[in-house]
Backbone as CSV, one residue per row, in Angstrom:
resi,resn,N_x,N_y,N_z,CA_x,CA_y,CA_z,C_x,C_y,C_z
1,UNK,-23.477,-47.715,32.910,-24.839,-47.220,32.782,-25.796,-48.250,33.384
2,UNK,-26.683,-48.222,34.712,-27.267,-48.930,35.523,-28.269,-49.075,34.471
3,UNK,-29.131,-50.124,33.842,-30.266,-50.335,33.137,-31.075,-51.312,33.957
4,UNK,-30.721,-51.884,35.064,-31.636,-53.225,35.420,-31.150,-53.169,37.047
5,UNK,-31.767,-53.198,37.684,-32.019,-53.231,39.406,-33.073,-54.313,40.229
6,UNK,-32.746,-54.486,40.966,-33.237,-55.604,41.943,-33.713,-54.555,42.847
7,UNK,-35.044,-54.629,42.508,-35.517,-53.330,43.457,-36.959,-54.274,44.781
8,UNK,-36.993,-52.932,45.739,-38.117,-53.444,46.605,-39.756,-53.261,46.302
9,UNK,-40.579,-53.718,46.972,-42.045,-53.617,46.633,-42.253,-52.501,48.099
10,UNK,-43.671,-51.734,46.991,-43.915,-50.425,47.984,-43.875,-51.224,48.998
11,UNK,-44.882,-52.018,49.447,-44.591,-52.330,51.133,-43.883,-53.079,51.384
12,UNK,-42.801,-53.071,51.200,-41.728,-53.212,52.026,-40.873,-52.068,52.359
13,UNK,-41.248,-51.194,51.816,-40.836,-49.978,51.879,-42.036,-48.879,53.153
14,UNK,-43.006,-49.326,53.279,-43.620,-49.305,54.090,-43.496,-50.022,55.513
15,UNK,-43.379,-50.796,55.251,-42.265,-51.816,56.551,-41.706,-51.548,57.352
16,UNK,-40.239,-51.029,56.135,-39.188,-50.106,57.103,-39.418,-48.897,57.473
17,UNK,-40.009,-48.244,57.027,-40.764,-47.225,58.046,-41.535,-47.321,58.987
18,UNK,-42.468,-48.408,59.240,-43.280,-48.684,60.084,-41.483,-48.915,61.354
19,UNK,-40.930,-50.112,60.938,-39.767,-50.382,62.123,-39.225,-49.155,62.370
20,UNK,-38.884,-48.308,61.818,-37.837,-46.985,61.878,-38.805,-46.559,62.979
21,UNK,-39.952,-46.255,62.845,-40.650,-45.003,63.666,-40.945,-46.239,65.336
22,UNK,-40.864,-47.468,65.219,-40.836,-48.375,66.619,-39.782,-48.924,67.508
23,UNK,-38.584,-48.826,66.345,-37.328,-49.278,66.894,-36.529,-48.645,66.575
24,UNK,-36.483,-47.443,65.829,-35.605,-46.769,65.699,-34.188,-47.424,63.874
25,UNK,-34.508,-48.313,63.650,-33.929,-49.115,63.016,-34.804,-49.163,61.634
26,UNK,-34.383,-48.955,60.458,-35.160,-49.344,59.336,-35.034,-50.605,58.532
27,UNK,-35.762,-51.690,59.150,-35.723,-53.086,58.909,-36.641,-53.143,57.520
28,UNK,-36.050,-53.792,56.693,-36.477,-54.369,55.608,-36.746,-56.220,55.500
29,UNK,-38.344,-56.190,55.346,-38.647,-57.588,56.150,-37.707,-58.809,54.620
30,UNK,-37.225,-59.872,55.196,-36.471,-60.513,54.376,-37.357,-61.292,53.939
31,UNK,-36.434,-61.386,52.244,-37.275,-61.800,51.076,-37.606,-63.213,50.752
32,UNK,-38.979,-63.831,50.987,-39.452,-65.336,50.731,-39.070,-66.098,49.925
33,UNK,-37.779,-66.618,49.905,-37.198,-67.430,49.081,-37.834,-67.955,47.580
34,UNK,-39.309,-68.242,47.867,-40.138,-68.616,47.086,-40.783,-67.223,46.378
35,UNK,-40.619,-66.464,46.835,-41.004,-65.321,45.933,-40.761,-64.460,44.997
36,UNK,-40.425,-64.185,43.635,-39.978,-63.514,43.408,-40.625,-62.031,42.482
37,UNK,-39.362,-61.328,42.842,-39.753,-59.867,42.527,-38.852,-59.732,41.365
38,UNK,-39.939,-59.081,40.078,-39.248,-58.949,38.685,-38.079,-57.510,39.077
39,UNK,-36.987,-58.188,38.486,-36.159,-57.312,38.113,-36.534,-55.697,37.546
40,UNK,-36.211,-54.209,37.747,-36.807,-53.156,37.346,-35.790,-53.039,36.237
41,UNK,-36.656,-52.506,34.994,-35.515,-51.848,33.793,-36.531,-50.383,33.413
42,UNK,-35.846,-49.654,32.794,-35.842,-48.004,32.713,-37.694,-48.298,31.645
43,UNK,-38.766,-47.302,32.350,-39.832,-47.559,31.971,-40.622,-48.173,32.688
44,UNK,-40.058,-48.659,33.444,-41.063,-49.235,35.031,-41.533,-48.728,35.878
45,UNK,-41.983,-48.733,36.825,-42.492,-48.143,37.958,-41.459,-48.826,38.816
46,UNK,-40.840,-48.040,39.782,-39.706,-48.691,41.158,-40.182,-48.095,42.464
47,UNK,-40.526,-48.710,43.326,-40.328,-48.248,44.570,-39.425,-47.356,45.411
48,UNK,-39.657,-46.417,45.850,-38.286,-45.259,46.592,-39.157,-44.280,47.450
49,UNK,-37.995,-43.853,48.335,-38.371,-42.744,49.053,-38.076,-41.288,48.468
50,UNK,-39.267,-40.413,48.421,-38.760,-39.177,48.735,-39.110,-38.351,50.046
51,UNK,-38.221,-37.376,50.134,-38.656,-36.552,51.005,-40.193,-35.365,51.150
52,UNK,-40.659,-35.158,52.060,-41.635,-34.329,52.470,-41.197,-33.247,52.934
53,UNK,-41.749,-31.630,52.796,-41.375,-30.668,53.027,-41.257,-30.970,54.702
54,UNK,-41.660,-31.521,55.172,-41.365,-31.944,57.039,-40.223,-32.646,57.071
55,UNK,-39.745,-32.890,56.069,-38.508,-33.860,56.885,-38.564,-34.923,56.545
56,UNK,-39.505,-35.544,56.292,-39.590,-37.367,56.715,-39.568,-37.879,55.183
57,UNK,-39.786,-38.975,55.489,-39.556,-39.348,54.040,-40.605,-40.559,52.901
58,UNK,-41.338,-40.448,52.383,-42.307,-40.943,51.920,-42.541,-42.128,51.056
59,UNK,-42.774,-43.306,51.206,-42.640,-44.602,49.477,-43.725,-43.823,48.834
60,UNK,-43.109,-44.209,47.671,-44.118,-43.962,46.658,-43.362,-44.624,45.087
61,UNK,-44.240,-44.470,44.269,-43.569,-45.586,43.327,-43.411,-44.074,41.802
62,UNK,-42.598,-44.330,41.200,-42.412,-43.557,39.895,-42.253,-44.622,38.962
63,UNK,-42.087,-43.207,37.569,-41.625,-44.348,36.748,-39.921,-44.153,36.410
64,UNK,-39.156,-45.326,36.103,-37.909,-45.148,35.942,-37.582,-44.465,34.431
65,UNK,-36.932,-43.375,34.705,-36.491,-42.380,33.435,-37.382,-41.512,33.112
66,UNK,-36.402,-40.124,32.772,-37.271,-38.922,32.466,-37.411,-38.935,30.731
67,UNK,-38.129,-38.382,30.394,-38.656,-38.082,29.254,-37.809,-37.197,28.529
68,UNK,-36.827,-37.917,27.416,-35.652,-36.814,26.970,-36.337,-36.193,25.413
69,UNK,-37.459,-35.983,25.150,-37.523,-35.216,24.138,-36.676,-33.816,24.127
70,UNK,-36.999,-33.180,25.531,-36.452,-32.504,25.357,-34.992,-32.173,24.841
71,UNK,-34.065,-33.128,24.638,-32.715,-33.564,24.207,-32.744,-33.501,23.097
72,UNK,-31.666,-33.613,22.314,-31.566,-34.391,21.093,-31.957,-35.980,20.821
73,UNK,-32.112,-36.579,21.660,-32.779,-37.621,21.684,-34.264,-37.926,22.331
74,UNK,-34.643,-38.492,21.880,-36.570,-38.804,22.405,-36.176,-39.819,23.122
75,UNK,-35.042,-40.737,23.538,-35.070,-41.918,24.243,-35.154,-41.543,25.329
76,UNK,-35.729,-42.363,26.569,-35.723,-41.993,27.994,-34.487,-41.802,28.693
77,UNK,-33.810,-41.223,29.587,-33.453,-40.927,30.245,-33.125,-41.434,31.591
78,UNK,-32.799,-42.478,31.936,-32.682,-43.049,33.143,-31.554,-43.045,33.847
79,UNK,-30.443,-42.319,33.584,-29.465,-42.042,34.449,-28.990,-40.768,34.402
80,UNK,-28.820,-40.158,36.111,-28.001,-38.930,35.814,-26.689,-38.953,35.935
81,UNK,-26.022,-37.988,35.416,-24.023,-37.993,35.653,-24.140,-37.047,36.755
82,UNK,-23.884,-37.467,37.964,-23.602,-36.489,39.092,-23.038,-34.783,38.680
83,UNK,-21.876,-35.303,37.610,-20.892,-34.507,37.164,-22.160,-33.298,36.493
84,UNK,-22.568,-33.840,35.057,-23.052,-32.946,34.230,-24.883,-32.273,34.767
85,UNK,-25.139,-32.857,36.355,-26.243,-32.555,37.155,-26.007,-31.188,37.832
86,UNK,-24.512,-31.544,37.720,-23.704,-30.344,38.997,-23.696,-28.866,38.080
87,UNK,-22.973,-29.291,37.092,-22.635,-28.029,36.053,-24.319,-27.774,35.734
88,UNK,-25.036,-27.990,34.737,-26.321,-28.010,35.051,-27.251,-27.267,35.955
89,UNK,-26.702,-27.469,37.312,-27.544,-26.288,38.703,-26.492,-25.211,38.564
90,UNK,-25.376,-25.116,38.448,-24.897,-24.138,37.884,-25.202,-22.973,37.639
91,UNK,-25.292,-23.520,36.321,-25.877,-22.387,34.734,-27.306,-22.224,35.261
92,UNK,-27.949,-23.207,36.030,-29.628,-22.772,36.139,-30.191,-23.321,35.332
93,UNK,-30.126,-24.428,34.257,-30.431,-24.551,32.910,-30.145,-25.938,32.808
94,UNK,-30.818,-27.046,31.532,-30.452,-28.029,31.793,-31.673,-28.976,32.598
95,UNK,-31.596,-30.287,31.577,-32.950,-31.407,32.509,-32.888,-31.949,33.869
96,UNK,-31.172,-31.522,34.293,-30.790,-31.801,35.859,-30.699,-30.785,36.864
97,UNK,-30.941,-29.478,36.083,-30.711,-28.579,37.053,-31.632,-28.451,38.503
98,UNK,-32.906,-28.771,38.102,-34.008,-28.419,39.245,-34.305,-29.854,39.435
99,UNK,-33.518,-31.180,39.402,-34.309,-32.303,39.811,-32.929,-32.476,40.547
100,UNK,-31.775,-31.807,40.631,-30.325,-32.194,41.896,-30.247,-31.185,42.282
101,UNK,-31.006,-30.227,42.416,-30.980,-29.080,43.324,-32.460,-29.194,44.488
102,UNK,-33.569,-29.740,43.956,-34.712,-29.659,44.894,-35.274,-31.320,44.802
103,UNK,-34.900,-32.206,44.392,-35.536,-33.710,43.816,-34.801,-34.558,44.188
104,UNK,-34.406,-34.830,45.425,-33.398,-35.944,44.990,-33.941,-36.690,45.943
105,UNK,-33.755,-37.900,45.645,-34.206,-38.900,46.429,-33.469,-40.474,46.706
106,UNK,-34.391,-41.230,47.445,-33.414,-42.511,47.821,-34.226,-43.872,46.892
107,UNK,-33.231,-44.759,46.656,-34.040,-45.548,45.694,-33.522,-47.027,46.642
108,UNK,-33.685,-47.998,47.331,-33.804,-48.885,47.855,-33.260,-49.807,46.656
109,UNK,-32.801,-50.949,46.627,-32.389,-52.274,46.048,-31.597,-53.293,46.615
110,UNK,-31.822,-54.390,46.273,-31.288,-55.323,46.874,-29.927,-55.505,45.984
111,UNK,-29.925,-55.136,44.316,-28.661,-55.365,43.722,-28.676,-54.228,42.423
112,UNK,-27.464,-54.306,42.101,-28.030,-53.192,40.333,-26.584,-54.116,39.532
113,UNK,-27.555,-53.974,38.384,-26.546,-54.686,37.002,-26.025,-54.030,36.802
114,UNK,-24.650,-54.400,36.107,-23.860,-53.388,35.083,-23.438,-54.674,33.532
115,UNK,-23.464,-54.089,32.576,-23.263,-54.563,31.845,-21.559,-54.756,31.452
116,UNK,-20.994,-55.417,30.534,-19.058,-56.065,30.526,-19.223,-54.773,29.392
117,UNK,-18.323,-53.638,29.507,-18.145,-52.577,28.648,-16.138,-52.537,28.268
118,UNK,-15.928,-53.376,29.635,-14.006,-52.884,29.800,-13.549,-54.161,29.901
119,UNK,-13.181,-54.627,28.902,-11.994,-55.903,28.865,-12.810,-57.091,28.808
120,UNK,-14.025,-57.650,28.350,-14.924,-58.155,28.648,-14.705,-59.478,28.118
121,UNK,-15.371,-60.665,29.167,-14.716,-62.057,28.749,-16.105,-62.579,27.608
122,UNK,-17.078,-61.623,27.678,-18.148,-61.573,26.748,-19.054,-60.422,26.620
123,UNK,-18.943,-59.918,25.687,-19.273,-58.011,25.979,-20.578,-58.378,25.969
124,UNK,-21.192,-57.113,27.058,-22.655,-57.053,27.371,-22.960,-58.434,28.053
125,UNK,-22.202,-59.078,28.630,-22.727,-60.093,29.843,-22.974,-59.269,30.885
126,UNK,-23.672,-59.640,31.812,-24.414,-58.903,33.317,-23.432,-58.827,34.046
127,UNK,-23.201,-57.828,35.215,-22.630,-58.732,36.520,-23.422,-57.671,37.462
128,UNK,-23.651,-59.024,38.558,-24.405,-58.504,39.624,-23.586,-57.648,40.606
129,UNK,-24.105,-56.623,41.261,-23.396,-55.780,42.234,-24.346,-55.951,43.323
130,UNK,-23.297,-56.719,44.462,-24.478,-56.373,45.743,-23.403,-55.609,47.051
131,UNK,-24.263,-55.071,47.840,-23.220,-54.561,48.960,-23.207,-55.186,50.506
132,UNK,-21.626,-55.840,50.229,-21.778,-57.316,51.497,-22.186,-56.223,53.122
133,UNK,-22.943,-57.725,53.484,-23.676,-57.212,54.770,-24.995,-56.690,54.623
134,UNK,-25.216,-56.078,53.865,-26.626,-55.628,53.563,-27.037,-55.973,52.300
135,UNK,-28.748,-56.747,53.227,-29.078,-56.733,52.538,-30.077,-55.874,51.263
136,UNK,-30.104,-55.086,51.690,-30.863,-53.829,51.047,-29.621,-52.329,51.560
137,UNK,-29.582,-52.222,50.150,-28.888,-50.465,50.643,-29.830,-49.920,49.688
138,UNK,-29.011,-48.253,49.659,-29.419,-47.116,48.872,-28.999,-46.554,47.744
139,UNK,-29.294,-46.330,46.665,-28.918,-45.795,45.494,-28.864,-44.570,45.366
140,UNK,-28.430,-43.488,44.934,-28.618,-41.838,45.016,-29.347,-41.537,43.698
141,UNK,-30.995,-40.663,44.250,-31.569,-40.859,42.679,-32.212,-39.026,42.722
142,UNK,-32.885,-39.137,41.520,-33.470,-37.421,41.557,-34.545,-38.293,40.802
143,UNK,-35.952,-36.854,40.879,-36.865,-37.391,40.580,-37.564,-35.855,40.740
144,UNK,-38.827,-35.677,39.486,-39.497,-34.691,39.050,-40.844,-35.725,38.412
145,UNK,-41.963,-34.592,38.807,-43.458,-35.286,38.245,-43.541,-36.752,38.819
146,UNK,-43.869,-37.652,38.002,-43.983,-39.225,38.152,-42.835,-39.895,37.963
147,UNK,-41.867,-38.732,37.486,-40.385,-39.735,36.695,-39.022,-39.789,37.998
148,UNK,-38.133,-40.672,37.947,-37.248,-40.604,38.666,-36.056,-41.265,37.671
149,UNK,-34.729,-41.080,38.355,-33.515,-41.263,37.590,-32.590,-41.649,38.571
150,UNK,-31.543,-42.716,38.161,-30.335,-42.907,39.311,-29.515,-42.176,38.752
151,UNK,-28.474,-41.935,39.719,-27.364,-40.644,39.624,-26.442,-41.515,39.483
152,UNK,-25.301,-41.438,38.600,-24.125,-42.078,38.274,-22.476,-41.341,38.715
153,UNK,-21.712,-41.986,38.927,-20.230,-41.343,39.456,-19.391,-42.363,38.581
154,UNK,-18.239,-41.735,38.804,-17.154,-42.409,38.277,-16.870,-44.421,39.385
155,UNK,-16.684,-44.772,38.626,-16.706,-45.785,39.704,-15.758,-46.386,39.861
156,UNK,-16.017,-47.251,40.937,-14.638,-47.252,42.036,-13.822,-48.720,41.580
157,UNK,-13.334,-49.260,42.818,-12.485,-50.268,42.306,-13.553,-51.612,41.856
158,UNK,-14.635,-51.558,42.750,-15.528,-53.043,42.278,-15.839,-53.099,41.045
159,UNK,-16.333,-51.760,40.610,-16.850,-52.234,38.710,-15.902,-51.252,38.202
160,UNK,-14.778,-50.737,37.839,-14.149,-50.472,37.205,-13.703,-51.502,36.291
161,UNK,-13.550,-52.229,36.432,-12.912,-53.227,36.182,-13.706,-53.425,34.609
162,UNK,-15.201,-53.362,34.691,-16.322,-53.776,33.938,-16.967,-52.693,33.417
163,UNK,-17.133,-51.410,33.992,-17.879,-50.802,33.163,-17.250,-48.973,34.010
164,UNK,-17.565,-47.878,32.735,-16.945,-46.724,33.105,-17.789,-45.677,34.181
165,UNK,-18.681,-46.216,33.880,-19.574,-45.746,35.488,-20.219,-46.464,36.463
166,UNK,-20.570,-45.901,37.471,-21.603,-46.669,38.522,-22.740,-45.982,39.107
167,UNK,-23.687,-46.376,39.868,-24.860,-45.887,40.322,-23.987,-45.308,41.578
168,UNK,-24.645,-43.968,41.862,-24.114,-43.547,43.359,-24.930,-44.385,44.557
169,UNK,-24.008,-45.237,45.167,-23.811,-46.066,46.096,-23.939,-45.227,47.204
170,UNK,-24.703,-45.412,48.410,-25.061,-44.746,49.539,-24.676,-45.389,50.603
171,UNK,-23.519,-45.283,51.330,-23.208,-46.144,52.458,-24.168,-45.842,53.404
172,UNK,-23.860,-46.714,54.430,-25.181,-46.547,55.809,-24.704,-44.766,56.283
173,UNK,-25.611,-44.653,56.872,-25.858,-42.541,57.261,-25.523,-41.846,56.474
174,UNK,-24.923,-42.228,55.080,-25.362,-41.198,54.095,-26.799,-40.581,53.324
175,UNK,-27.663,-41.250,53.768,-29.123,-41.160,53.268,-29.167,-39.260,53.396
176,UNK,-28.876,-38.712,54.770,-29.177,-37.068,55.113,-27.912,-36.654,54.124
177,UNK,-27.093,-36.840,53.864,-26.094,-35.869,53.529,-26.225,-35.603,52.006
178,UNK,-27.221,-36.741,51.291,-27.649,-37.229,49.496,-28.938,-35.964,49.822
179,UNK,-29.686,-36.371,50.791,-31.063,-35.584,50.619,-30.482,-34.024,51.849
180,UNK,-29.438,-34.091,51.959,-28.711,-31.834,52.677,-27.932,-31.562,51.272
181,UNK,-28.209,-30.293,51.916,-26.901,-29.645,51.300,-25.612,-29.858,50.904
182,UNK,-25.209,-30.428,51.487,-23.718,-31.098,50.652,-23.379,-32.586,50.007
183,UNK,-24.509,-32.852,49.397,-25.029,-34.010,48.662,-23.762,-34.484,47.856
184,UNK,-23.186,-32.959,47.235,-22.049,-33.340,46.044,-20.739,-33.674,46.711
185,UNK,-20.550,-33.863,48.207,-19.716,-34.611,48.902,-19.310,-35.962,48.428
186,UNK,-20.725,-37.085,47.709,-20.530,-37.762,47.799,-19.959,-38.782,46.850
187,UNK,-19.797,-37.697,45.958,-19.695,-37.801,44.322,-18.356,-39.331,44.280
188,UNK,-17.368,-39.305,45.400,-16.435,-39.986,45.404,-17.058,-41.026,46.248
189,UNK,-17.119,-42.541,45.255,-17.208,-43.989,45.814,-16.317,-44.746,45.884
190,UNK,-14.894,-43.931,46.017,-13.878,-45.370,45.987,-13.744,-45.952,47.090
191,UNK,-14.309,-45.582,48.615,-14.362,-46.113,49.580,-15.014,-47.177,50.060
192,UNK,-16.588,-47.381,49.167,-17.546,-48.118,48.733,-17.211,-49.690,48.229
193,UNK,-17.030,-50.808,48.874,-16.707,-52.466,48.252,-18.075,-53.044,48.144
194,UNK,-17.738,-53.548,46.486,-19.091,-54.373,46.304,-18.737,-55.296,45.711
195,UNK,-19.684,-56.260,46.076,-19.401,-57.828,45.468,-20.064,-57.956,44.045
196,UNK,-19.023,-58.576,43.115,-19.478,-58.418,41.955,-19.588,-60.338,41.766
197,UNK,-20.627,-60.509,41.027,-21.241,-61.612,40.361,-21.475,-61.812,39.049
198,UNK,-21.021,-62.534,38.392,-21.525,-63.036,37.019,-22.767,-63.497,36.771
199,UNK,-23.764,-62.608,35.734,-24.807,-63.093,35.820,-24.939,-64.335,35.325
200,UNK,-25.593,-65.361,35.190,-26.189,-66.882,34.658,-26.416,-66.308,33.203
């Protein structure tokens, strides 16, 4: 269950769009050693793209997690199960049905936590997930009103190990296939290697 992300600032997210539309390339300007950007946890505002009925794709900032009154629980909501999003558009019915059928969007980060849930050398220690070579990838997220949510899959060999799910991981040119029609292609990340870190 993703609770904490190393996320980007709107403009830098503005950035790489500015490069995308000059070079064709969506450069994310690298981060000032001396600077830092607070970690996002569920209740924040995060930086991400969604799409525009044209095509293109827009920053704008939400807040992280939907509002689960509607549930049996009043707690927020900050992750979806790909799985129970799918069944969900389904039936027609359901807090995922119309936010993974018309809402989905891309969420930018430089890393996402997972907490020690499986075999743990100290339960609920951090470990960092980053994806070597890049430095910024994509997360697979949905998003309705002001609220947005990351989408979760079964996960693969990097955090299995540590915890029973993962954030859907977006390799490079999957961005169109998360925001087309056959989005639920991508449901399988075992192809996906990420470097895992012990947090401090």
């Amino acid at each position: 269950m993703c609770h904490r992300i190393e996320p980007l600032r709107l403009s830098d997210l503005y950035e790489a769009l500015k490069a995308l539309r000059t070079s064709g390339r969506a450069r994310v300007p690298r981060q000032d050693p001396g600077e830092v950007v607070p970690d996002a946890y569920p209740g924040k505002k995060i930086a991400l793209f969604v799409p525009t009925p044209q095509g293109s794709l827009e920053p704008t900032e939400l807040t992280w997690g939907f509002d689960g009154s509607t549930n049996a629980s009043s707690k927020l909501v900050f992750n979806t199960r790909i799985d129970t999003a799918l069944s969900q558009a389904r039936w027609g019915r359901g807090l995922w049905a119309e936010p993974i059928q018309s809402g989905r969007c891309l969420i930018p980060v430089r890393s996402f936590y997972e907490s020690w849930t499986r075999m743990p050398p100290q339960r609920g220690a951090q470990v960092r997930f980053s994806y070597p070579g890049h430095q910024v990838f994509l997360l697979a997220g949905v998003w309705q009103n002001d609220r947005c949510s990351i989408v979760t899959t079964e996960p693969n060999a990097s955090v299995a190990p540590m915890h029973s799910r993962m954030p859907l991981v977006l390799a490079p040119g999957e961005s169109s296939i998360w925001l087309g029609p056959e989005f639920a292609s991508l449901a399988d990340r075992s192809r996906i290697v990420l470097d895992a870190t012990q947090d401090a």
